[in-house]
Structure formats: C-alpha cells, structure tokens
ZAMARGU-4260 file (C-alpha; in steps of 0.2 Angstrom, whole numbers, plus 5000, padded with zeros to 4 digits):
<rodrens>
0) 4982/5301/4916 | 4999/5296/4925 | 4986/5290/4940 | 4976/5280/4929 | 4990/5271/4924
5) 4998/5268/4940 | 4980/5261/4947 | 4979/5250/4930 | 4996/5244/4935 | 4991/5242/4952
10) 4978/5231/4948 | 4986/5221/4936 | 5000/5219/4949 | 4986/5212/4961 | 4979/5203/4949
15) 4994/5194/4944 | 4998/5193/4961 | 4980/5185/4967 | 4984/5170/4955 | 5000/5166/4956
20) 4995/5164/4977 | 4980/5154/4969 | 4992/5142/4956 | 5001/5140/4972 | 4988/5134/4982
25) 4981/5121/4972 | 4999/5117/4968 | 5002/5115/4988 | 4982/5107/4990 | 4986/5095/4978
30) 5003/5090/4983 | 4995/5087/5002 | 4980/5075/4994 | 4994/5065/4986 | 5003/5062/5002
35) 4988/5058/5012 | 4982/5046/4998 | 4999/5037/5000 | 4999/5035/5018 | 4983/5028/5016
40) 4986/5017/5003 | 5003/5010/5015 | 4987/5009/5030 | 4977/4998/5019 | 4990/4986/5013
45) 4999/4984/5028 | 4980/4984/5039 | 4968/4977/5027 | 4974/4970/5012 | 4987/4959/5019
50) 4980/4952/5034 | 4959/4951/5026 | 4958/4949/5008 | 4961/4932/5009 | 4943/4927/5018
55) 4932/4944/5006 | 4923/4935/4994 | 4928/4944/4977 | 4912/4955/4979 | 4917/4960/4998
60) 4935/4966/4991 | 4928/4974/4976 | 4916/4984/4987 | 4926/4989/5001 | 4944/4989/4996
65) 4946/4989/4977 | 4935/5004/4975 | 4949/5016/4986 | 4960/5014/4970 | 4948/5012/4955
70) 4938/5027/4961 | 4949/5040/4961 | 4961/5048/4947 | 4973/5035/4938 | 4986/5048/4942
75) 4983/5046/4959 | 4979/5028/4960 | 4994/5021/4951 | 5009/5027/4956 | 5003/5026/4975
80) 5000/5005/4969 | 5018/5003/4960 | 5025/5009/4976 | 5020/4997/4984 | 5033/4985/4973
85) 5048/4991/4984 | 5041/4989/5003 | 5041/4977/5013 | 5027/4968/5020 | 5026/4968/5040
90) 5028/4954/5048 | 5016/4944/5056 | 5010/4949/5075 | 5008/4939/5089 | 4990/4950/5092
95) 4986/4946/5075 | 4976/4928/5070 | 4986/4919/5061 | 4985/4918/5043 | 4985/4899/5040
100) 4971/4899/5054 | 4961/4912/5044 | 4961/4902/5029 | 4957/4884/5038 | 4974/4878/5034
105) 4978/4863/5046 | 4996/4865/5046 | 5008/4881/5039 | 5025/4878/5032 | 5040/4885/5040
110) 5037/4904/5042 | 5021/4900/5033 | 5010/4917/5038 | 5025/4925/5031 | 5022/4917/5016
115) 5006/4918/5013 | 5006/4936/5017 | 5019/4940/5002 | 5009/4929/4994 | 4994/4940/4997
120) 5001/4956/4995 | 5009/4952/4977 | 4992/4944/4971 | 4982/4960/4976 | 4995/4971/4968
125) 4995/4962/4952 | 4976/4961/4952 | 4975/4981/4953 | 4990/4982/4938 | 4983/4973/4928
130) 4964/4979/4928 | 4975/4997/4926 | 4983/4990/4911 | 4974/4979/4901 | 4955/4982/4908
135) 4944/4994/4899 | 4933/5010/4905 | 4916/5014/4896 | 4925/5025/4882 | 4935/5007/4879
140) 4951/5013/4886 | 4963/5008/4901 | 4962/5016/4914 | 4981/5019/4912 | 4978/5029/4896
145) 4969/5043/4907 | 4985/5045/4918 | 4996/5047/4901 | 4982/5057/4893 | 4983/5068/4909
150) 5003/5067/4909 | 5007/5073/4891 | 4995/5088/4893 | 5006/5094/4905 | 5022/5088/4904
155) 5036/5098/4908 | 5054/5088/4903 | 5063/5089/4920 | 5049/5089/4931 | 5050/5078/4945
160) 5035/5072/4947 | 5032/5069/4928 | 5050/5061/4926 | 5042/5047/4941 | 5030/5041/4931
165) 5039/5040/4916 | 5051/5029/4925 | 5039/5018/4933 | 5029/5014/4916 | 5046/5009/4908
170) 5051/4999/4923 | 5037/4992/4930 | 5040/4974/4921 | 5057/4975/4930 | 5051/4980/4947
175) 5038/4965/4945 | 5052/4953/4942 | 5064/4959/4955 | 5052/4958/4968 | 5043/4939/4964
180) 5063/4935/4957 | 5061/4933/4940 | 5042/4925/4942 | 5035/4937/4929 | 5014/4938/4927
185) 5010/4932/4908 | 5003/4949/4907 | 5018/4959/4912 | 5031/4950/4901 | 5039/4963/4892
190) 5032/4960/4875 | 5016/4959/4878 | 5018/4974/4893 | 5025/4986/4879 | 5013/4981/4865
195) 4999/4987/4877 | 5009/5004/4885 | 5012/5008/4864 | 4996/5004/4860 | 4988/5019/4874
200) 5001/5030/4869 | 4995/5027/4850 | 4977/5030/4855 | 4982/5046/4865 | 4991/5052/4849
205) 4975/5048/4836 | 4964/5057/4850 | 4974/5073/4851 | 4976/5074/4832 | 4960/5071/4826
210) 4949/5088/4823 | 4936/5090/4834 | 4919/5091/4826
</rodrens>
C-alpha cells in the first residue's frame, strides 16, 4: 500500500512536472515568435515600406505588405505597429534611388526624401491603425476587439506584457500627436478614438455575459 502511494505520487510529481516544462515552452516559443515578428516588422518598415509603398498600386501593397500584419493575430500585429510611433525612420542612402525620383518629382525641397519618407512612414502606419480600429472582420467587429477579447481572458493585473497594451490603447491618441506634432488623424481625435475603444470593450462585455445556447 505504502508503494502504491509513493508511485501515485511519483507519477503525479511527473505529471505535474511534464506541464509545468510544457506551460514553460510555449511560454518561451511564444515569447521567441514575438520577438522575431518585431524585427521583422522593423525589416519591413525601414526596407520596404518606406523606401517602396509609394510606387505599389493599393492592390500590390495589400497583396504583399499589408497581409504581414492583417494576417496574423491582433495581439501580435498591433503592438509590433504602434511601436513603430517612437522610431526613427532611417535616413535616406546614397545606394538607395532617390525618393523624389521614384515618384517623378521634378525637384524635392530641402531635405525632400527625408520628407517624404516621414511622410510615407506615418501614412502607412495610420492606414494599418485605422483598418485595426475602425474596420470591421466577418463577425462585424475590429479587429482590435480580438486583441481585448484575448487580453481580458487572461489578464493578470501587474503583468508586463498585459500592462503594455493597456498603455498603449490609452495613449495611442497621444503617441500619434507627439509624433506628427499635434497633426491628429480625424479618426484618432480623442473623442471619436475613445467612443470606438468603449464601444469594443462594450461588445466584449455583452459577449461574455450572454448565455451560450
């Protein structure tokens, strides 16, 4: 009897063991993915979407660019975006074509590919806010509403991670208006930003309140 219950507690040991080592994987799997995904996102800004978007047709950037953020999980995708608000964009190189040439400009002002570049950047990162925000899924909500829908079924008060986001959704209309100096979108003014942000959090609410069938 006593060896029966020192093998039952063996094996529960080992069991509890097995997926704690298992929680800690995914834990560490997932935390590599969300690195990578953010050096790629860096890549892409600073390689593609600055120096490019401005000669893809809207159906070429959709295809090949947009798809590397509205493809993968909100939770993933948005963060990686809004961090984007707070770097800088890389300066033009001599062994890159110049910008104003790309776009058939016949003359750039002062530091113009600088320019335009910002300019580029800031209008791509908008774009993707926005269609996060405001644009609706097949189920008829934003896609931001998945990222809060996953946030509060796991939220832990103190968590880093969680905290990050929670920042970032209240500061976002700030962040935007820091970095185009006080040139706030239509869409992100901040009584218009909040009524959508309260309005997902509404719907997130009714949905885990209503009985299932």
């Amino acid at each position: 009897s006593s060896s029966s219950s020192s093998s039952s507690s063996s094996s529960s040991s080992s069991s509890s063991s097995s997926s704690s080592s298992s929680s800690s994987s995914s834990s560490g799997n997932k935390d590599l993915f969300t690195i990578l995904y953010s050096r790629l996102v860096d890549f892409l800004f600073d390689n593609i979407i600055v120096k490019w978007t401005p000669v893809f047709s809207e159906e070429e950037r959709s295809f090949y660019i947009d798809a590397f953020f509205l493809r993968v999980s909100p939770s993933l995708a948005f963060p990686a975006v809004c961090s984007q608000l707070t770097r800088a964009v890389p300066p033009p190189s001599s062994k890159d074509p110049s910008m104003s040439s790309l776009l058939s400009l016949e003359s750039a002002p002062t530091r113009g590919d600088a320019n335009i570049a910002e300019t580029t950047y800031m209008r791509y990162i908008i774009n993707l806010l926005q269609t996060f925000i405001y644009s609706t899924t097949n189920s008829k909500q934003p896609l931001i509403s998945y990222m809060m829908s996953d946030l509060s079924s796991s939220f832990a008060p103190g968590k880093a991670e969680h905290q990050y986001v929670v920042d970032m959704i209240a500061s976002l209309p700030d962040r935007i208006a820091n970095r185009m100096k006080g040139a706030i979108p239509p869409m992100f003014q901040q009584h218009r930003y909040f009524n959508q942000v309260l309005q997902c959090i509404f719907n997130i609410i009714a949905e885990d309140t209503t009985p299932s069938a």
